[in-house]
SELO-168741 format. One record per residue (C-alpha): x, y, z; residue in one letter; chain; residue number from 1. Coordinates in steps of 0.05 Angstrom, whole numbers, plus 32768, in hexadecimal, padded with zeros to 4 digits. Example, Ala and Ser with C-alpha at 12.3 -4.5 7.8 and 13.67 -1.06 7.14 Angstrom:
[[80F6,7FA6,809C],'a','A',1]
[[8111,7FEB,808F],'s','A',2]
! end
This chain:
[[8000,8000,8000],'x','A',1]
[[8022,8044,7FE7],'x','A',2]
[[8015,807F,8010],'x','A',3]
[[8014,80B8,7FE8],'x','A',4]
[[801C,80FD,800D],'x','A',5]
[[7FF9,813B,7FF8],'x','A',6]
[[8020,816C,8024],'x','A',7]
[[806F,815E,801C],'x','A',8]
[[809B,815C,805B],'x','A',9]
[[80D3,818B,8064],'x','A',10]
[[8108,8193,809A],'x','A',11]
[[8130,81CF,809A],'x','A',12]
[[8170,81C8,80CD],'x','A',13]
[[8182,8207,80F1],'x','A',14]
[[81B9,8214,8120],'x','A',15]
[[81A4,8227,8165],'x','A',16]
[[81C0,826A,8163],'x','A',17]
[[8197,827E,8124],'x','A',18]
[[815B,8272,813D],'x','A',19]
[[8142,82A7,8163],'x','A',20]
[[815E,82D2,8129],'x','A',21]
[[8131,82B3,80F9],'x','A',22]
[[80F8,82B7,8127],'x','A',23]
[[8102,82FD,812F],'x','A',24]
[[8105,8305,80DE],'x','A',25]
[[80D0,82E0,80DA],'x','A',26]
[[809D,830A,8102],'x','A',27]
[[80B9,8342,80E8],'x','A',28]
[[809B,8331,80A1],'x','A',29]
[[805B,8329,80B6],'x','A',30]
[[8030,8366,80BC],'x','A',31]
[[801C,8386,8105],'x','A',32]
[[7FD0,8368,80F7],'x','A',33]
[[7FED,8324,80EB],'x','A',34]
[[801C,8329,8130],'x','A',35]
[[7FE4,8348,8160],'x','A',36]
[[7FB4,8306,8143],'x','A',37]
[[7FE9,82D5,8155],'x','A',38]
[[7FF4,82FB,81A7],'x','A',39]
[[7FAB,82F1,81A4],'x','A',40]
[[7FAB,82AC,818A],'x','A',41]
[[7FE4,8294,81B9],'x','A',42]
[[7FBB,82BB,81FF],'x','A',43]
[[7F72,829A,81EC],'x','A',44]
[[7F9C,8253,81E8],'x','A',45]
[[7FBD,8261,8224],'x','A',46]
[[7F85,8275,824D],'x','A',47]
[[7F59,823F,8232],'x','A',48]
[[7F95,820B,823E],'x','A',49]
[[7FAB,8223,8284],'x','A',50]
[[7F5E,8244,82A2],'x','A',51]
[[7F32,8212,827F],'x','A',52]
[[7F12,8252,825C],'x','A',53]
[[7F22,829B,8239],'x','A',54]
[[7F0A,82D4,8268],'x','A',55]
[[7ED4,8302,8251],'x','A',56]
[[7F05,8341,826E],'x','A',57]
[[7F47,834D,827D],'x','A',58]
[[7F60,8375,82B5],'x','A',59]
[[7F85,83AE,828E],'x','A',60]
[[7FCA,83B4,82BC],'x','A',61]
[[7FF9,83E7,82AB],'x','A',62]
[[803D,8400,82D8],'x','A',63]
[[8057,8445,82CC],'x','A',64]
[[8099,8450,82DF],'x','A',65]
[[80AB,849F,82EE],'x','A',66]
[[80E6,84B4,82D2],'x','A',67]
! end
């Protein structure tokens, strides 16, 4: 029985060292709308993982510092 893929598998190898650099490059291609939908993404997945739900509000926290 041949299994034929649709999607083909690729591995790219990357030293250790270059990846955060090519993270970095890589979110700075993608628009401000595309990064602000992935924070959002990543806090309603956390919050549903880790509290079992998303809150309807968040408590807006903010520290000035005086300079």
């Amino acid at each position: 029985m041949k299994n034929d893929r649709k999607i083909a598998m690729v591995v790219h190898q990357v030293k250790m060292e270059d990846e955060d650099h090519l993270d970095v490059l890589f979110w700075l291609n993608k628009s401000v709308a595309e990064r602000l939908a992935e924070v959002c993404r990543l806090r309603r997945n956390y919050y549903t993982w880790s509290e079992g739900s998303f809150p309807d509000k968040m408590e807006k926290v903010i520290y000035q510092k005086k300079i």
